[in-house]
Backbone as CSV, one residue per row, in Angstrom:
resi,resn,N_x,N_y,N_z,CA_x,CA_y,CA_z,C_x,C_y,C_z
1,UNK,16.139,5.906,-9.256,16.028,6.925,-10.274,15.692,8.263,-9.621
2,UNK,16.181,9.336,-10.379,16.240,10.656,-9.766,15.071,10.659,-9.849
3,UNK,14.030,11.954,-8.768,12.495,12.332,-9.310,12.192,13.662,-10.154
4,UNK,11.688,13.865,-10.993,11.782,15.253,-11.418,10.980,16.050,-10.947
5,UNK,11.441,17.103,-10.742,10.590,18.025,-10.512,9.958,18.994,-11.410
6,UNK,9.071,19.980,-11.312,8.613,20.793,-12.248,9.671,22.107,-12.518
7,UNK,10.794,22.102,-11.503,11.538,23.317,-12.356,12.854,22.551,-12.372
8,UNK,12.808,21.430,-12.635,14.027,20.778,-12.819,14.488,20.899,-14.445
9,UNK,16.044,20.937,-14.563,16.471,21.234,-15.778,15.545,20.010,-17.216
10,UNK,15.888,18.973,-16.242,15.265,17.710,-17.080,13.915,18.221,-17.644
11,UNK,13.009,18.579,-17.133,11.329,18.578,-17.279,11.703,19.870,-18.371
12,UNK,12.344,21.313,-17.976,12.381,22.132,-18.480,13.011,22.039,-20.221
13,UNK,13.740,20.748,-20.156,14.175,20.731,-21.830,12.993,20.043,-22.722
14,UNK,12.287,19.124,-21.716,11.182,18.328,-22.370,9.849,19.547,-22.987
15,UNK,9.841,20.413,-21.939,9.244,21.300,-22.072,9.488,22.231,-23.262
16,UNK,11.053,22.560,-23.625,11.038,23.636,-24.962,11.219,22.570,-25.810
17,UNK,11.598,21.556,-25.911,11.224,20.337,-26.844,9.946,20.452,-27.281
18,UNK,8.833,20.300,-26.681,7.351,20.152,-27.080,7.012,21.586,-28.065
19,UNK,7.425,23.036,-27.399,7.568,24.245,-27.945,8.417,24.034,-29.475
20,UNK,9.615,23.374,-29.442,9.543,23.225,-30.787,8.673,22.740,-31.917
21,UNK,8.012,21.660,-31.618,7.043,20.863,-32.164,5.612,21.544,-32.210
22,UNK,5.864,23.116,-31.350,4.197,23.831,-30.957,3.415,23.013,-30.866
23,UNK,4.081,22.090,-29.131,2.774,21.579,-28.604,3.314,22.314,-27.268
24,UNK,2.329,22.135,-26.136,2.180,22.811,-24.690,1.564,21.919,-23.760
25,UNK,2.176,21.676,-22.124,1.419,21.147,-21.732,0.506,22.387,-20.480
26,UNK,-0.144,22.060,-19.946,-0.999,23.486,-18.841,-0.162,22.916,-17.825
27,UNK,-0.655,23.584,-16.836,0.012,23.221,-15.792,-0.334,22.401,-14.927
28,UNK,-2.058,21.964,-14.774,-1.779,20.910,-14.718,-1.979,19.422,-15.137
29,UNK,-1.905,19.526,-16.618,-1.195,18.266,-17.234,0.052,18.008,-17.220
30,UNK,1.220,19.191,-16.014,2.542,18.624,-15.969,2.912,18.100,-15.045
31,UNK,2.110,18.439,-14.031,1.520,17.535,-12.876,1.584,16.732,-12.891
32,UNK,0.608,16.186,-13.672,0.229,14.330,-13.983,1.015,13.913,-14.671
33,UNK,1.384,14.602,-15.283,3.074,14.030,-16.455,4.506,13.316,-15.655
34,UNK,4.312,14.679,-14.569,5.204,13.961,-13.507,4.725,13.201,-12.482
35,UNK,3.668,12.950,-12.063,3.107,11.510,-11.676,3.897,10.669,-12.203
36,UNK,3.279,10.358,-13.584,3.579,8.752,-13.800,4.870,8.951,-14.413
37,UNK,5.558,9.536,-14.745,7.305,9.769,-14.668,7.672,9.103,-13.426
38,UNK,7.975,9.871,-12.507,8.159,9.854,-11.166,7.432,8.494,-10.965
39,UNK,6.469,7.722,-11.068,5.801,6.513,-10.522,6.518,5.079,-10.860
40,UNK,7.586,5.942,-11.654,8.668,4.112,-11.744,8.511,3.699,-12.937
41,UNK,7.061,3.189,-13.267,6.280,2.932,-14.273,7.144,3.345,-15.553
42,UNK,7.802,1.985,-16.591,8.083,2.196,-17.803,7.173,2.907,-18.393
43,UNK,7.514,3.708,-19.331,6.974,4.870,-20.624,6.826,4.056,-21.695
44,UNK,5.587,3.864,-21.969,5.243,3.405,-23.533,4.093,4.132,-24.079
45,UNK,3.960,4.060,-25.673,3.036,4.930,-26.092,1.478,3.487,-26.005
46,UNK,1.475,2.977,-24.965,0.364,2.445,-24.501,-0.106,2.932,-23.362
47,UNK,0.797,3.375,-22.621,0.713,3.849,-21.331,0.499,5.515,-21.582
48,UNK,0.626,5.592,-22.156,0.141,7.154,-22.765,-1.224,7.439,-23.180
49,UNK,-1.151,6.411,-24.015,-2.701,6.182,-25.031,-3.649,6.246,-23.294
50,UNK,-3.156,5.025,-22.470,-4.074,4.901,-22.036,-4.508,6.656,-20.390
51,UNK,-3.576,6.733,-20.297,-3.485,7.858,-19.301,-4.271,8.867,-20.229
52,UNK,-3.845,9.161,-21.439,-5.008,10.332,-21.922,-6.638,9.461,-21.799
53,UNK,-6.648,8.570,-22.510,-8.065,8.336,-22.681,-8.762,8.107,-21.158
54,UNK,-7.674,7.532,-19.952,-8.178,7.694,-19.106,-8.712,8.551,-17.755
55,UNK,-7.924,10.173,-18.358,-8.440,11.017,-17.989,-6.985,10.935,-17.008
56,UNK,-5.990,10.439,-17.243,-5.063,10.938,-15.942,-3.653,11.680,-16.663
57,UNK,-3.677,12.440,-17.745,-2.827,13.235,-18.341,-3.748,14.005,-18.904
């Protein structure tokens, strides 16, 4: 799988995506966003739940 980067087109649509919805991430919660993107690691909203509550998003 490709990796994204932070000025990659990919990240950048996710990004005015969220702007539609007026949410934002800082910069660096996009960091860690692309961590566990980039980490292979399937995306579930468990794996979310748990990265916020665990302080790594």
């Amino acid at each position: 799988m490709k990796k994204i980067q932070l000025n990659s087109p990919e990240f950048n649509r996710v990004l005015k995506n969220l702007q539609f919805e007026n949410l934002s991430l800082t910069p660096t919660l996009q960091k860690k966003v692309l961590e566990i993107v980039n980490s292979g690691e399937q995306i579930s909203p468990t794996i979310i739940k748990e990265a916020l509550k665990n302080g790594k998003v």
